[in-house]
Biopython code that builds the backbone (N, CA, C, O; Angstrom):
import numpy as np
from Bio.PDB.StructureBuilder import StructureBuilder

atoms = [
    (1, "UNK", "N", (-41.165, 166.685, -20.597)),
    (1, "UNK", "CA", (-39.850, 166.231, -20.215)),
    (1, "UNK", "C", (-39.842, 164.704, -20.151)),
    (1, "UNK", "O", (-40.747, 164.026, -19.665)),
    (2, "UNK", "N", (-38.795, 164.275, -20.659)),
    (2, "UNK", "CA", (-38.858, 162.267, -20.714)),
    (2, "UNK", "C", (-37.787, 162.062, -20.090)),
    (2, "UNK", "O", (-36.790, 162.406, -20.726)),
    (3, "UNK", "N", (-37.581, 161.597, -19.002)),
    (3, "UNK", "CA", (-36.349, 161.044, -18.524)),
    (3, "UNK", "C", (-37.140, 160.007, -17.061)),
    (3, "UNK", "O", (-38.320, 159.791, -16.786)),
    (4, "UNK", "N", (-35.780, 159.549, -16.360)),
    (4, "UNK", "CA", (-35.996, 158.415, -15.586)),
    (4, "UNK", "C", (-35.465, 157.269, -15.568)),
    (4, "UNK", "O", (-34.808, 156.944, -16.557)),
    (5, "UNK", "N", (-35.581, 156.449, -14.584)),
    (5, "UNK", "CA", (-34.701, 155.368, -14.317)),
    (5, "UNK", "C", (-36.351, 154.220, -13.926)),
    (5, "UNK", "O", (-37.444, 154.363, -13.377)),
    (6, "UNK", "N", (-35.335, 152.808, -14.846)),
    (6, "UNK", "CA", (-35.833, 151.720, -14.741)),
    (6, "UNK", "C", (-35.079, 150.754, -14.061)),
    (6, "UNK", "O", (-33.958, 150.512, -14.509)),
    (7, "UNK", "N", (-35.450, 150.189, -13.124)),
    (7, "UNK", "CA", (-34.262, 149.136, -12.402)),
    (7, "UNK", "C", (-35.358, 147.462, -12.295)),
    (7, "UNK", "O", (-36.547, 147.189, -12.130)),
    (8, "UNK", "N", (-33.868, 146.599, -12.540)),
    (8, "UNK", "CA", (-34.940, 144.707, -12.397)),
    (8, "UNK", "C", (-34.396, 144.793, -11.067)),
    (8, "UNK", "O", (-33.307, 144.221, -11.113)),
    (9, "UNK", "N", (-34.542, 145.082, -10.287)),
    (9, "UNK", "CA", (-34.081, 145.001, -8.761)),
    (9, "UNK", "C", (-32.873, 143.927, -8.405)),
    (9, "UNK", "O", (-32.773, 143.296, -7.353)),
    (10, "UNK", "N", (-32.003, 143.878, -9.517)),
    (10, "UNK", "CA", (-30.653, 143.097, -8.871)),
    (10, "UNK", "C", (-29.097, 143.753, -9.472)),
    (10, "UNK", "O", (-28.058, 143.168, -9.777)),
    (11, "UNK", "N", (-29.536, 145.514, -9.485)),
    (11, "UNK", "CA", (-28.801, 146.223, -9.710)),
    (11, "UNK", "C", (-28.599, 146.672, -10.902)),
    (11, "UNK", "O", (-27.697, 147.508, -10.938)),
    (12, "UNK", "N", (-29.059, 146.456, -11.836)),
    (12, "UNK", "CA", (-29.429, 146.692, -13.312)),
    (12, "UNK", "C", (-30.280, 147.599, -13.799)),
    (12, "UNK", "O", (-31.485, 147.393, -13.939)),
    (13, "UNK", "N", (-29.679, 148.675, -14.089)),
    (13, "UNK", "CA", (-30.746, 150.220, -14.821)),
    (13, "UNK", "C", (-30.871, 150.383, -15.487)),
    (13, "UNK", "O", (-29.935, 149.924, -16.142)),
    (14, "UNK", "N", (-31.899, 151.109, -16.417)),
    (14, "UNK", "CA", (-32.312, 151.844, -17.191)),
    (14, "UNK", "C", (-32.105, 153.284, -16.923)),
    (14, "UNK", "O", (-32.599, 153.797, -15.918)),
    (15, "UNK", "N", (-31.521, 153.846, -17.624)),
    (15, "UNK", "CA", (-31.323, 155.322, -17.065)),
    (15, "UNK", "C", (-32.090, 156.296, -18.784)),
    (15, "UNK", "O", (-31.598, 156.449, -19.902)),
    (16, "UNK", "N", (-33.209, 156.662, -18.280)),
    (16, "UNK", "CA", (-33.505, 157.582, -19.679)),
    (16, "UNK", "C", (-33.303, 158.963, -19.233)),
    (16, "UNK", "O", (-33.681, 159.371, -18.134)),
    (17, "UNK", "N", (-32.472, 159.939, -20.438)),
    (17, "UNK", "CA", (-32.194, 161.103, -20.260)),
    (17, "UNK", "C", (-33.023, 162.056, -20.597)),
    (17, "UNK", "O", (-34.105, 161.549, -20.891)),
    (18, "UNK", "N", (-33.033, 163.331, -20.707)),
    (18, "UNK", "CA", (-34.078, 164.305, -21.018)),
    (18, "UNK", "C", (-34.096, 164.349, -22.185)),
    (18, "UNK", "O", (-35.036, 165.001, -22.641)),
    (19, "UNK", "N", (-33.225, 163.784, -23.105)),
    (19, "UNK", "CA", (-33.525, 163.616, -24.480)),
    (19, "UNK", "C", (-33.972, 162.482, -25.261)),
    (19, "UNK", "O", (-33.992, 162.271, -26.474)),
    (20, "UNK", "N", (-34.439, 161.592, -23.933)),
    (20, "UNK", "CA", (-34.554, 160.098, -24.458)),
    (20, "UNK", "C", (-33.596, 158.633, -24.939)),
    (20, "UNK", "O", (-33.850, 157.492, -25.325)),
    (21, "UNK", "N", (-32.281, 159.523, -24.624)),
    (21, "UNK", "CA", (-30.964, 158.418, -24.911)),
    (21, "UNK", "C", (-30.879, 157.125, -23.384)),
    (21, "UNK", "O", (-30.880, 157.298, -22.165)),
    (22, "UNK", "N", (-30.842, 156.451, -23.860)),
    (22, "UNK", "CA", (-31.392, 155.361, -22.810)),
    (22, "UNK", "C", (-29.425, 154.583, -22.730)),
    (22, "UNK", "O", (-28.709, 154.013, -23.553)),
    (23, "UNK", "N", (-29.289, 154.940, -21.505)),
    (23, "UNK", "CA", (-27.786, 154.243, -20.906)),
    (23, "UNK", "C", (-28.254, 152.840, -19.723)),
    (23, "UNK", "O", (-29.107, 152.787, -18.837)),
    (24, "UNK", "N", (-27.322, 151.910, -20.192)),
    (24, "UNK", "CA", (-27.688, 150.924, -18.750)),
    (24, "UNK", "C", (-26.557, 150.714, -18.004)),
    (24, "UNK", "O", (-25.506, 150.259, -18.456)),
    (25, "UNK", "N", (-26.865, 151.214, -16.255)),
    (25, "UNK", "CA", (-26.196, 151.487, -15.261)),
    (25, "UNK", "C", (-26.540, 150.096, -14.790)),
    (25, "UNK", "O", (-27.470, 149.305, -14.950)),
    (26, "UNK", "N", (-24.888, 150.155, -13.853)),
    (26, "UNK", "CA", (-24.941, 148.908, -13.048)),
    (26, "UNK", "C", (-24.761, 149.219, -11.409)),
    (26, "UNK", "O", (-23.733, 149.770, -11.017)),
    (27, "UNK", "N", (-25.538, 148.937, -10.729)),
    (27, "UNK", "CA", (-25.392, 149.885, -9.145)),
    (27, "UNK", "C", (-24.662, 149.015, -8.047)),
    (27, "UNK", "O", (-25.284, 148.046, -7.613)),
    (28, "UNK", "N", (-23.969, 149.158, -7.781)),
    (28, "UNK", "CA", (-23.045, 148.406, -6.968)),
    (28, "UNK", "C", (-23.022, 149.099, -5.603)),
    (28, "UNK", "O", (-23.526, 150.210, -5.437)),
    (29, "UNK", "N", (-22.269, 148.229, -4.388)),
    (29, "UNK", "CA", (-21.741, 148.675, -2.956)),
    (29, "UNK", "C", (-20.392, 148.151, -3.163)),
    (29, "UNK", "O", (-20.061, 147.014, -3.499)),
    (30, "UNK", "N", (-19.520, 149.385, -2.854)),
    (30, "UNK", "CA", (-18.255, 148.400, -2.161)),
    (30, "UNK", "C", (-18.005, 149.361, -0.759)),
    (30, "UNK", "O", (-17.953, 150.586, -0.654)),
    (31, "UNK", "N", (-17.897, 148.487, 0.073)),
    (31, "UNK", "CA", (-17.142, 148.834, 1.482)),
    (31, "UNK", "C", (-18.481, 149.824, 2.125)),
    (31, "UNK", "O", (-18.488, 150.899, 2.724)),
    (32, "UNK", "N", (-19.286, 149.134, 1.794)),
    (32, "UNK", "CA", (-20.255, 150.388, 2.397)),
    (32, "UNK", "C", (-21.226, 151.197, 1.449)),
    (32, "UNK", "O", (-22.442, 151.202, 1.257)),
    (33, "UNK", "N", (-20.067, 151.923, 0.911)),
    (33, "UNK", "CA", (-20.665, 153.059, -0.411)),
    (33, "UNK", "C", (-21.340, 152.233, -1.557)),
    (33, "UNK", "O", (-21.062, 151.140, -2.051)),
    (34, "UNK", "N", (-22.177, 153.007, -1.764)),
    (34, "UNK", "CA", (-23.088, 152.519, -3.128)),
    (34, "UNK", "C", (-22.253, 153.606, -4.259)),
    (34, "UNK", "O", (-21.391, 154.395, -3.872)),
    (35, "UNK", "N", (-22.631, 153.493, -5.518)),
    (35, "UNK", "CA", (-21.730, 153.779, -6.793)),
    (35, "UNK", "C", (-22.477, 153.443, -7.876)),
    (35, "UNK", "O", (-23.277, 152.542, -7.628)),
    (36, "UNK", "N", (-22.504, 154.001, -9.394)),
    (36, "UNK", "CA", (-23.409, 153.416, -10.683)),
    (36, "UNK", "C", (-21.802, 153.218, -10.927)),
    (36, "UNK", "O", (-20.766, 153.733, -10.508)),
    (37, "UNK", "N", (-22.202, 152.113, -11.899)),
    (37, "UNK", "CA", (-20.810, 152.306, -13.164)),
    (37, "UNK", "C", (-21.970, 152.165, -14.356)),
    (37, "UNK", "O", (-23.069, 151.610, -14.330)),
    (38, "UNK", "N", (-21.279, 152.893, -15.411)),
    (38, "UNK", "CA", (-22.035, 153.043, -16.821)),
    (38, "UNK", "C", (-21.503, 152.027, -17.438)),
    (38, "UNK", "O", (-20.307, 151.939, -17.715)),
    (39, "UNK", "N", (-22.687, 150.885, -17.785)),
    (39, "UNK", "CA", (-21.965, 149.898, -19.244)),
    (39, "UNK", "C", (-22.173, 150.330, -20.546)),
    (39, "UNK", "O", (-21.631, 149.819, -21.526)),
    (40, "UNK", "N", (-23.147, 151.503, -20.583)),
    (40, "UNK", "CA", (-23.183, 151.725, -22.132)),
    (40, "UNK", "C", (-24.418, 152.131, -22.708)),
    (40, "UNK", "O", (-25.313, 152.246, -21.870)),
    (41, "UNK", "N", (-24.706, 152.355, -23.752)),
    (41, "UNK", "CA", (-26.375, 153.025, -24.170)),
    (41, "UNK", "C", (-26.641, 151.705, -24.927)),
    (41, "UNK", "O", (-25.806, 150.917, -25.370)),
    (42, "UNK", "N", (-27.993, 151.636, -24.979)),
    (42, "UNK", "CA", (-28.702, 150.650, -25.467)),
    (42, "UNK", "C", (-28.352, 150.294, -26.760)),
    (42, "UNK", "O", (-28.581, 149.209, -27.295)),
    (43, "UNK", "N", (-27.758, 151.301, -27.266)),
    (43, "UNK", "CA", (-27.552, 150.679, -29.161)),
    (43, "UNK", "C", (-26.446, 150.092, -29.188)),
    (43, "UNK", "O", (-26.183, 149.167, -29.956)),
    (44, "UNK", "N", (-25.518, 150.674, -28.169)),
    (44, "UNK", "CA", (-24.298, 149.989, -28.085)),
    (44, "UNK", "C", (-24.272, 148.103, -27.360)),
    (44, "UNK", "O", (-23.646, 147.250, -27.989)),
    (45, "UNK", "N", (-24.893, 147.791, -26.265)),
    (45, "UNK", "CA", (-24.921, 147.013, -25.222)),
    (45, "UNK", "C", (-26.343, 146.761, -25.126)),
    (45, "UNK", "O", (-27.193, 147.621, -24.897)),
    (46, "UNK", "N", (-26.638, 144.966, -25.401)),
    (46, "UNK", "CA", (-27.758, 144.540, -25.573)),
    (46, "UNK", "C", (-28.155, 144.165, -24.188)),
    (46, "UNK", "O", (-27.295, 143.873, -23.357)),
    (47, "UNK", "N", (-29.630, 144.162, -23.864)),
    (47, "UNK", "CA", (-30.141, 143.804, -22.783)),
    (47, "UNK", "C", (-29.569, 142.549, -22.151)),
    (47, "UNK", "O", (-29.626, 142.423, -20.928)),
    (48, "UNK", "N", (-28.977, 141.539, -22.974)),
    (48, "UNK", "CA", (-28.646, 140.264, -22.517)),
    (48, "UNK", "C", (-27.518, 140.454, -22.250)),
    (48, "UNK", "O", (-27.120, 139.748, -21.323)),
    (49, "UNK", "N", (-26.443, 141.457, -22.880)),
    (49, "UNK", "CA", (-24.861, 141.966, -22.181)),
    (49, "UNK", "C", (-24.899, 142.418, -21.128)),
    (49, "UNK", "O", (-24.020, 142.073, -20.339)),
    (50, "UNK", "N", (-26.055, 143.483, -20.644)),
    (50, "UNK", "CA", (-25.972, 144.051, -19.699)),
    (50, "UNK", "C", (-26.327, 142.904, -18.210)),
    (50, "UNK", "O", (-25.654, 142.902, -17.180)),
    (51, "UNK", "N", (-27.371, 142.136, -18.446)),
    (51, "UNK", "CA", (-27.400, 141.259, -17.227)),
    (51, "UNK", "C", (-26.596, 140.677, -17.393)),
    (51, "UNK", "O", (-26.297, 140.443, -16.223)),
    (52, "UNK", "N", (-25.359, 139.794, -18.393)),
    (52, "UNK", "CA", (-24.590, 139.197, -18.043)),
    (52, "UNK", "C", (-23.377, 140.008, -17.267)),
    (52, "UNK", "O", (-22.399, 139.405, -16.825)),
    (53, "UNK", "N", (-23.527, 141.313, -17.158)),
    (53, "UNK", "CA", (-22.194, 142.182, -16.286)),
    (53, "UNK", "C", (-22.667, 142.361, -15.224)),
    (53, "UNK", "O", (-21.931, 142.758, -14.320)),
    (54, "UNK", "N", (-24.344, 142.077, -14.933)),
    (54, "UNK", "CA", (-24.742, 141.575, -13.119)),
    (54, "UNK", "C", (-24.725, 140.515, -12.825)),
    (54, "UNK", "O", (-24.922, 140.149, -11.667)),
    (55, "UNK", "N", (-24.471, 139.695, -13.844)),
    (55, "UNK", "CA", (-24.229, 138.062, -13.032)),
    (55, "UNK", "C", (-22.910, 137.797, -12.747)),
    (55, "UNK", "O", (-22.697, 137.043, -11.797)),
    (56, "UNK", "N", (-21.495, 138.482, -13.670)),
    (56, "UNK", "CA", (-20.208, 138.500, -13.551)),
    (56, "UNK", "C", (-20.059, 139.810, -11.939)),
    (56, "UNK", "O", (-19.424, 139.420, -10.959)),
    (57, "UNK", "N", (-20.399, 140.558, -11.932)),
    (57, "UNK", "CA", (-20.571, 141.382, -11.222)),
    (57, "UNK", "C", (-20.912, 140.152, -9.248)),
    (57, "UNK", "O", (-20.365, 140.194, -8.146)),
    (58, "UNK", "N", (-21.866, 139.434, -9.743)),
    (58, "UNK", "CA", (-22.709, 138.742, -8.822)),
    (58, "UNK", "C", (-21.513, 137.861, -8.494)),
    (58, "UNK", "O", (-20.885, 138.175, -7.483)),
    (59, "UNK", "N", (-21.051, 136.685, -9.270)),
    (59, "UNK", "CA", (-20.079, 136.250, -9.089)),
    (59, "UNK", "C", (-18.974, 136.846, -8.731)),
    (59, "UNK", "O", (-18.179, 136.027, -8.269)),
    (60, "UNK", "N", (-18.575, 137.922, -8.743)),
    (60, "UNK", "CA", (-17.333, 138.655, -8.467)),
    (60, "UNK", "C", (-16.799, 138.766, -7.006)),
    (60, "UNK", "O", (-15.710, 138.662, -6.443)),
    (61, "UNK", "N", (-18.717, 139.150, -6.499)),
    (61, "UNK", "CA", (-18.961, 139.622, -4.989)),
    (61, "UNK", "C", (-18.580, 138.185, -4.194)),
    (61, "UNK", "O", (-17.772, 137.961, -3.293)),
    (62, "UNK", "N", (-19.500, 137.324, -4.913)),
    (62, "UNK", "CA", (-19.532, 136.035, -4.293)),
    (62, "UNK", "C", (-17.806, 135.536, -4.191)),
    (62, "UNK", "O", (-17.617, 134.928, -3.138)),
    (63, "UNK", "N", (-16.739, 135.645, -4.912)),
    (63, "UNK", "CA", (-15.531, 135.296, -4.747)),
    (63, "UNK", "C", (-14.900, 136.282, -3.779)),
    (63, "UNK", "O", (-14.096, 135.715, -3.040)),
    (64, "UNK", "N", (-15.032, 137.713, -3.535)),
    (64, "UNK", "CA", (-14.432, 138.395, -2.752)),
    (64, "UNK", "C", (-14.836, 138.261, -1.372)),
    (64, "UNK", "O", (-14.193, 138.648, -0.396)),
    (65, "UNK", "N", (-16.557, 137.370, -1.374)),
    (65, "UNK", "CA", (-16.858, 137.124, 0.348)),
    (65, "UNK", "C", (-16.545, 135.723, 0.853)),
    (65, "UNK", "O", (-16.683, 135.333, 2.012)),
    (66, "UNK", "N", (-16.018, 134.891, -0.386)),
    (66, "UNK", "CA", (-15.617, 133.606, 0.654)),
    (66, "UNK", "C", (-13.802, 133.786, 0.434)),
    (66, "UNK", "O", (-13.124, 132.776, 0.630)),
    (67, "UNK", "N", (-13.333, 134.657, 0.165)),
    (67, "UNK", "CA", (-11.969, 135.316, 0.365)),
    (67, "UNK", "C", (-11.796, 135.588, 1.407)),
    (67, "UNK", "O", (-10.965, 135.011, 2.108)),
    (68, "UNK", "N", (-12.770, 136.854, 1.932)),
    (68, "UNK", "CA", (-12.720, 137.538, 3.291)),
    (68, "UNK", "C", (-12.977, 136.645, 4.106)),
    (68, "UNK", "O", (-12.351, 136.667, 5.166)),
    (69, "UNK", "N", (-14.082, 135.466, 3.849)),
    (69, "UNK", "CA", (-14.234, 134.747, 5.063)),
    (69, "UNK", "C", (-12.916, 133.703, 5.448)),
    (69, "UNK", "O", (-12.826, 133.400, 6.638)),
    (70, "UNK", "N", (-12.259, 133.342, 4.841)),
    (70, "UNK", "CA", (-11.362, 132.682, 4.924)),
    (70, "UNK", "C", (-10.385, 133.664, 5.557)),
    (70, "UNK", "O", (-10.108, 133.536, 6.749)),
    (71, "UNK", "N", (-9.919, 134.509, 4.922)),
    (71, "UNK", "CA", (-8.935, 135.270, 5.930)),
    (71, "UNK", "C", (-9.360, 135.379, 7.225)),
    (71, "UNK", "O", (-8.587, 135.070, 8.132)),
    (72, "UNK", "N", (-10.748, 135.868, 7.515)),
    (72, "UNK", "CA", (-10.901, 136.009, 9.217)),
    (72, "UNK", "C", (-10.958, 134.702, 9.448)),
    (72, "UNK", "O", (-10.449, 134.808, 10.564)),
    (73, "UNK", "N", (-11.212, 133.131, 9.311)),
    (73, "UNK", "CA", (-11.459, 131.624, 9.969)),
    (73, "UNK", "C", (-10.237, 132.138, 11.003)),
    (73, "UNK", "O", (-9.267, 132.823, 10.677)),
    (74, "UNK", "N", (-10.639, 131.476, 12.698)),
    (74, "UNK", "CA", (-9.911, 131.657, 13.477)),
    (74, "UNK", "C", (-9.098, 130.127, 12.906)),
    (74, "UNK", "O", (-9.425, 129.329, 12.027)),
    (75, "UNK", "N", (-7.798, 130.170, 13.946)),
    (75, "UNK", "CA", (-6.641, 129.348, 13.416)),
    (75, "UNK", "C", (-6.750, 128.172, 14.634)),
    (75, "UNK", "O", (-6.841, 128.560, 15.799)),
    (76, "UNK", "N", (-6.741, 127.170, 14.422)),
    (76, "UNK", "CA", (-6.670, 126.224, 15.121)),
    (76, "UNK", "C", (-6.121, 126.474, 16.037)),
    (76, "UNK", "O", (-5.017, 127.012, 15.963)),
    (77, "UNK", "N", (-7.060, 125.981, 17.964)),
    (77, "UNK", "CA", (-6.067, 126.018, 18.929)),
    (77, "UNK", "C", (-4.549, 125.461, 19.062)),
    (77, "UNK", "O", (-3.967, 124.774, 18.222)),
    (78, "UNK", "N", (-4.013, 125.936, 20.369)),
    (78, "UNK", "CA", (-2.567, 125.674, 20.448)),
    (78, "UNK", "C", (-2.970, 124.272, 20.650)),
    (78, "UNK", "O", (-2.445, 123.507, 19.841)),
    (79, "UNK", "N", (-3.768, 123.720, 21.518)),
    (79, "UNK", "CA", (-3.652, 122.359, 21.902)),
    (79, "UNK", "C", (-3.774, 121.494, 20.943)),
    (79, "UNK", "O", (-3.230, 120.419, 21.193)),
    (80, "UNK", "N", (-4.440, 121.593, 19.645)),
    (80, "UNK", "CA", (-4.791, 120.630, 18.407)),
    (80, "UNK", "C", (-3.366, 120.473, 17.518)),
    (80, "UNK", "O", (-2.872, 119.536, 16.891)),
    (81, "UNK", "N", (-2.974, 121.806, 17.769)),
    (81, "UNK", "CA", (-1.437, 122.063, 16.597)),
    (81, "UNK", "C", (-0.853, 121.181, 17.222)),
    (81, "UNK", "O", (-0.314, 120.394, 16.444)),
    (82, "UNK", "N", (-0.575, 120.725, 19.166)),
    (82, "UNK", "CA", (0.574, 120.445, 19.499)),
    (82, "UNK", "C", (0.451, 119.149, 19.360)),
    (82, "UNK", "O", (1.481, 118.484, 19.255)),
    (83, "UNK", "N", (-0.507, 118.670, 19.338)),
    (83, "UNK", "CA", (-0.627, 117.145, 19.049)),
    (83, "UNK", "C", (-1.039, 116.848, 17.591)),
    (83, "UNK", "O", (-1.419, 115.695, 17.384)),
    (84, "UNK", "N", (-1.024, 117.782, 16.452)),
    (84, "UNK", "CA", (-0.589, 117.688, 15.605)),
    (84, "UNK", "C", (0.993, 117.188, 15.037)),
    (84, "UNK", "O", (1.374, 116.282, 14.297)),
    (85, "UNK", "N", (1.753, 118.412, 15.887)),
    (85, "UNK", "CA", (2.961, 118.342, 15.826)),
    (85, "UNK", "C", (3.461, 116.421, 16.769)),
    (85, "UNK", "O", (3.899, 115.461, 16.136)),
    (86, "UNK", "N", (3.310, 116.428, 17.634)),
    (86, "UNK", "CA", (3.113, 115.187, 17.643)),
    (86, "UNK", "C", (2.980, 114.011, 16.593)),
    (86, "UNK", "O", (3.670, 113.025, 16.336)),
    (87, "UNK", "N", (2.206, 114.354, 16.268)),
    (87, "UNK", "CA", (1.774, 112.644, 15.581)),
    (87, "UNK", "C", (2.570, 113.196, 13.943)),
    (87, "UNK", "O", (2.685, 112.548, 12.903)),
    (88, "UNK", "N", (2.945, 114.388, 14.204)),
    (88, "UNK", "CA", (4.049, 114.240, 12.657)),
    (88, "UNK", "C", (5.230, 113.931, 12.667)),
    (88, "UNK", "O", (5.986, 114.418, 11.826)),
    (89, "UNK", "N", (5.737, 112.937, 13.738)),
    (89, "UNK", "CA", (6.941, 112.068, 13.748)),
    (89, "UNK", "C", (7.757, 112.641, 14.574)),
    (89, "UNK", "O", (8.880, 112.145, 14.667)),
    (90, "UNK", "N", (7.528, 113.459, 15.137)),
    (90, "UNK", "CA", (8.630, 114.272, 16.493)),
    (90, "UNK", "C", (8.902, 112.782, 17.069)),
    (90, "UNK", "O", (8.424, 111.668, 16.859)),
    (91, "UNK", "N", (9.657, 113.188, 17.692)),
    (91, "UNK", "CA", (10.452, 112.060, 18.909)),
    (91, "UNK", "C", (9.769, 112.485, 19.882)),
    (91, "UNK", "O", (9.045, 113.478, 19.965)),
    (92, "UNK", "N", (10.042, 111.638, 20.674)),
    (92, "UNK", "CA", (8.554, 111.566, 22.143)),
    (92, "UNK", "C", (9.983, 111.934, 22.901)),
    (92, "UNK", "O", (11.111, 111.665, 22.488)),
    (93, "UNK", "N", (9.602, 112.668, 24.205)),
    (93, "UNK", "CA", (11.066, 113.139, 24.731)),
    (93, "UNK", "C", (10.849, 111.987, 25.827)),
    (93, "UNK", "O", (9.788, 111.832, 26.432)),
    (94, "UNK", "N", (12.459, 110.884, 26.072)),
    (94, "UNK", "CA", (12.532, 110.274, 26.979)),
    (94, "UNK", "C", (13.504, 110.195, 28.293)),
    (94, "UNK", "O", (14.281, 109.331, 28.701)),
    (95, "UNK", "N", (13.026, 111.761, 28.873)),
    (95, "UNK", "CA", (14.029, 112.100, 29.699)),
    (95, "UNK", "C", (13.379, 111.697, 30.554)),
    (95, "UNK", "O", (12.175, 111.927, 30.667)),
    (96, "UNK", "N", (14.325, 110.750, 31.617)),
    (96, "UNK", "CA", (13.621, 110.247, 33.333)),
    (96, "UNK", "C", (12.790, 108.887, 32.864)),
    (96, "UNK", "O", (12.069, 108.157, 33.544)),
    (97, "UNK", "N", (13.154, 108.806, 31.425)),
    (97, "UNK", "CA", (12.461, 106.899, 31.521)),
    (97, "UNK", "C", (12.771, 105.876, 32.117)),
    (97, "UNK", "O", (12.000, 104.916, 32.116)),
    (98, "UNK", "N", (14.023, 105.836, 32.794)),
    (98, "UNK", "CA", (14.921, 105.034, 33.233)),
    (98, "UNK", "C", (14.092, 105.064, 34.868)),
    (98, "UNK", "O", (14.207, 104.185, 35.723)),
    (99, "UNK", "N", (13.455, 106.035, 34.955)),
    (99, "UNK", "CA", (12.627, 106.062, 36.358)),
    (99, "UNK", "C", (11.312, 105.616, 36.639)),
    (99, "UNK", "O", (10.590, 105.795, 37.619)),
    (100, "UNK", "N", (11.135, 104.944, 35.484)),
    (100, "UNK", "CA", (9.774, 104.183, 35.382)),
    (100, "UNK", "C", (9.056, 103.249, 36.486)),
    (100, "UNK", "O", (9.959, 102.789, 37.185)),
    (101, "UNK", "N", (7.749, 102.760, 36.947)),
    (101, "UNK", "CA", (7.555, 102.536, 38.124)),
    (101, "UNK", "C", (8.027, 101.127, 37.850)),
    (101, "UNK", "O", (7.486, 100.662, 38.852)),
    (102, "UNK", "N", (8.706, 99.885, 37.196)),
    (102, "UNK", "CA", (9.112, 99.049, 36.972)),
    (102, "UNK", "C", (10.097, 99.210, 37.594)),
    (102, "UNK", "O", (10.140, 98.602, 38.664)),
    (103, "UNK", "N", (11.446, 100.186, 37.169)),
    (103, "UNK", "CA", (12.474, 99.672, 37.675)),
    (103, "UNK", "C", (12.689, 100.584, 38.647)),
    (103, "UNK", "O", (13.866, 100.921, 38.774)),
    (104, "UNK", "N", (11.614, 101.267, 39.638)),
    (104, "UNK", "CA", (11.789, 101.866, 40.869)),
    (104, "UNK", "C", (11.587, 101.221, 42.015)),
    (104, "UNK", "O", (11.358, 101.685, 43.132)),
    (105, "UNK", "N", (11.731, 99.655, 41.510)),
    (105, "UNK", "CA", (11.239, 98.876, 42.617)),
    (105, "UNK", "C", (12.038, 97.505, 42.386)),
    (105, "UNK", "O", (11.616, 96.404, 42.739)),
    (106, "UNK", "N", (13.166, 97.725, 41.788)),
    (106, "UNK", "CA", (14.395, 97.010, 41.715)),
    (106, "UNK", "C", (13.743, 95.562, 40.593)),
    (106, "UNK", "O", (14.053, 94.371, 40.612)),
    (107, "UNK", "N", (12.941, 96.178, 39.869)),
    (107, "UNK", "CA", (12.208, 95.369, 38.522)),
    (107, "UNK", "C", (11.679, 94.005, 38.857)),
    (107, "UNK", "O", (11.810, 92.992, 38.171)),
    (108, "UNK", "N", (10.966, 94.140, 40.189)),
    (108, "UNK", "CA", (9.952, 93.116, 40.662)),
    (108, "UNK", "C", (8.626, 93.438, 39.564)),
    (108, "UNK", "O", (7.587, 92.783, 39.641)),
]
sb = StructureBuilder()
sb.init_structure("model")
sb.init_model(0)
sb.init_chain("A")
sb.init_seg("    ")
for serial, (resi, resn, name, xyz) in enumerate(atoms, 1):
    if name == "N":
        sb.init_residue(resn, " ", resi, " ")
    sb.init_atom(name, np.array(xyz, "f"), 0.0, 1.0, " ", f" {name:<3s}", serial, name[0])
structure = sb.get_structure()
């Protein structure tokens, strides 16, 4: 009997069947679950196609985890926004200026 699996340990298989037809699997996780997807049998899909669909694969992951990380970044406190909002040209409120310690003392 000839069959079996060859893997380069960065998700990239060799899958030989009981008849010797050689397919290369690509082994992935999403959300937890592990999964093969089939790229194809060897006559079809050259050894150098197939690692380039684990490096696109690699890159893929790498764009979907600084995605996620960005969605969870907590959001700037209230106190930074408000003096944000501040210094972006609001009007300073000048209610009770007229009560200033200058002229509470008849502007000595």
């Amino acid at each position: 009997m000839i069959g079996g699996r060859c893997s380069d340990g960065n998700g990239l298989i060799l899958n030989v069947g009981p008849t010797a037809n050689k397919n290369w699997v690509l082994r992935v996780q999403i959300n937890g679950r592990r999964g093969d997807i089939g790229l194809g049998s060897v006559e079809n899909v050259s050894l150098r196609e197939a690692r380039e669909a684990v490096a696109e694969n690699a890159r893929w992951r790498a764009r979907a985890s600084i995605r996620s990380r960005r969605a969870t970044m907590p959001s700037p406190s209230g106190s930074s926004q408000r003096s944000r909002k501040h210094q972006s040209g609001c009007t300073p409120n000048t209610k009770g200026a007229a009560q200033g310690p200058a002229l509470s003392h008849g502007g000595i």
